[in-house]
N, C-alpha and C positions, 0 to 999 in steps of 0.2 A: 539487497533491497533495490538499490538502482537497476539490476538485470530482470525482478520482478516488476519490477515498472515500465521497462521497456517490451516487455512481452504481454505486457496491459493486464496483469494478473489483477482481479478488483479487487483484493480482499491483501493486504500488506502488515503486518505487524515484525513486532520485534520482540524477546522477553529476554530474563539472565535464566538460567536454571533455578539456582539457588531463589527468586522470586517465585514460590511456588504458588501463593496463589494469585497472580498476576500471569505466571504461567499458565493454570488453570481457564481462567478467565480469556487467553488469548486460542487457548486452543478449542474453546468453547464457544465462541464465536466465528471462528473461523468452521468449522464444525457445521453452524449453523448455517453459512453463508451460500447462497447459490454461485456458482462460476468459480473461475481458477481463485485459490488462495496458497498465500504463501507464511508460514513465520519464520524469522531467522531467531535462532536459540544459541543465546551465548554460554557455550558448556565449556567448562575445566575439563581438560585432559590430564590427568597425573604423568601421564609421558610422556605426551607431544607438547603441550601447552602450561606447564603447570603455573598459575599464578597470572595468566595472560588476560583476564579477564577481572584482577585484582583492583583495580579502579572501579570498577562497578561491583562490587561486592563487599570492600573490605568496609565495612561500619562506617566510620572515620572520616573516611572520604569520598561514600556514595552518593551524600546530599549535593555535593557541590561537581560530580560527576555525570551524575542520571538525570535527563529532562524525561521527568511521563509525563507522557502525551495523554491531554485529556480532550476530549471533541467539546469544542465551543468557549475554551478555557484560554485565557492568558499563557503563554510558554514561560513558567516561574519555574525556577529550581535555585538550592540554596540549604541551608542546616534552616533559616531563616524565611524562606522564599524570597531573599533578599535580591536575587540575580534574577534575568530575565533575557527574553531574546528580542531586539529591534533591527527593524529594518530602518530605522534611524537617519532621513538626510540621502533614500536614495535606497537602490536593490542591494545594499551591501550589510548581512545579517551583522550583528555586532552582538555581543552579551556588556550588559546593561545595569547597572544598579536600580533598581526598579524606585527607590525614594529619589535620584537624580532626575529622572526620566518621565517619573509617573504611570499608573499602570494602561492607562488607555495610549500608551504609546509602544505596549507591546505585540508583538504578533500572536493572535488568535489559533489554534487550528483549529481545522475543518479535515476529519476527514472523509467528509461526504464532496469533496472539491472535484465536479468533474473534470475538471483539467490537473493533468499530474504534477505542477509546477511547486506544490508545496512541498509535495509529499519527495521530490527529486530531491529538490533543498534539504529537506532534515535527513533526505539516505548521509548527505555528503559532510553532512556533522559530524565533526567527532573531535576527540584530543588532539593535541594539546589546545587549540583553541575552545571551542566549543563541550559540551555537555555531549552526552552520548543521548540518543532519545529511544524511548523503550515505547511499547504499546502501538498503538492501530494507528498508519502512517497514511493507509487509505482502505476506502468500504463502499464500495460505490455499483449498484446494481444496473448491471447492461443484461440485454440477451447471452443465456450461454449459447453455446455449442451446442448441444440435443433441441433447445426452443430453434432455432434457426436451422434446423436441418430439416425439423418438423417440419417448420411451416412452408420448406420448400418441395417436401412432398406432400404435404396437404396444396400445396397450391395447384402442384401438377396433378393430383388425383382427380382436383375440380375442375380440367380441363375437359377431361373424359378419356376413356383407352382410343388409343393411335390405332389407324385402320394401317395393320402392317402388309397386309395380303397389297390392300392399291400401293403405299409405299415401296415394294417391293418388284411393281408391273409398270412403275411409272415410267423405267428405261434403265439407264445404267448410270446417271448421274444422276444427283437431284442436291439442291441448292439447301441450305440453313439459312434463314432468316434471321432477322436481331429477335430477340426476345426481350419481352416485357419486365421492366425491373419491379 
């Protein structure tokens, strides 16, 4: 997640396998999404990994393991939704009992946040302190790559075609000029 955020990918999720329709759901929006997108999928390997993803799967201890991320929603998780995430007293996230606290003292996401500052913070969540967080970390629509390549050949098409015959007789050097951004 953190290396897809550093490479400005807009489209960021997370899912377990075993959540298949929340799986479903992330690859279906990522799907939809224009520009780079990334999911990290937390799959069981029977031989490399077995069991390594057992904190977020096994029944029992999922609730108080998994924070999903919901856009515009309080960060609750909990068998209860009894726990929560606060920035508490300063930039220092803390998990919370949300009846101590109150809910308007917990963090919101957003994952429409053009600044990736949120979405950094919940990559770096994880065990033994915190909750793992599954779902859309960020979604945020910039220019791709194809719109911006367009528009700098449409821009130069509406310059009109280069007189390459004078460019060619003008002498044996000829200068570049700055160009217009």
């Amino acid at each position: 997640i953190g290396v897809a955020l550093g490479a400005e990918a807009t489209f960021i999720a997370r899912t377990v396998d075993v959540f298949q329709s929340h799986m479903g759901e992330m690859i279906r929006r990522s799907a939809e999404h224009a520009g780079g997108a990334v999911i990290e999928i937390a799959q069981n390997c029977l031989i490399f990994n077995e069991g390594a993803w057992a904190h977020l799967t096994d029944k029992e201890r999922r609730a108080d393991n998994v924070l999903f991320l919901e856009h515009g929603k309080p960060m609750r998780f909990g068998k209860d939704l009894e726990k929560g995430i606060c920035l508490c007293g300063g930039l220092t996230p803390k998990v919370v009992n949300v009846a101590d606290v109150g809910e308007d003292q917990l963090l919101v996401h957003d994952e429409n946040a053009e600044h990736p500052t949120l979405a950094f913070f919940l990559s770096s969540m994880g065990p033994p302190d915190f909750p793992t967080p599954v779902g859309v970390f960020r979604a945020i629509q910039k220019p791709t790559y194809h719109e911006l390549l367009m528009g700098q050949i449409q821009a130069a098409q509406a310059k009109g075609l280069p007189d390459l015959d004078a460019l060619y007789r003008q002498g044996e050097t000829w200068e570049v000029g700055e160009t217009e951004a």
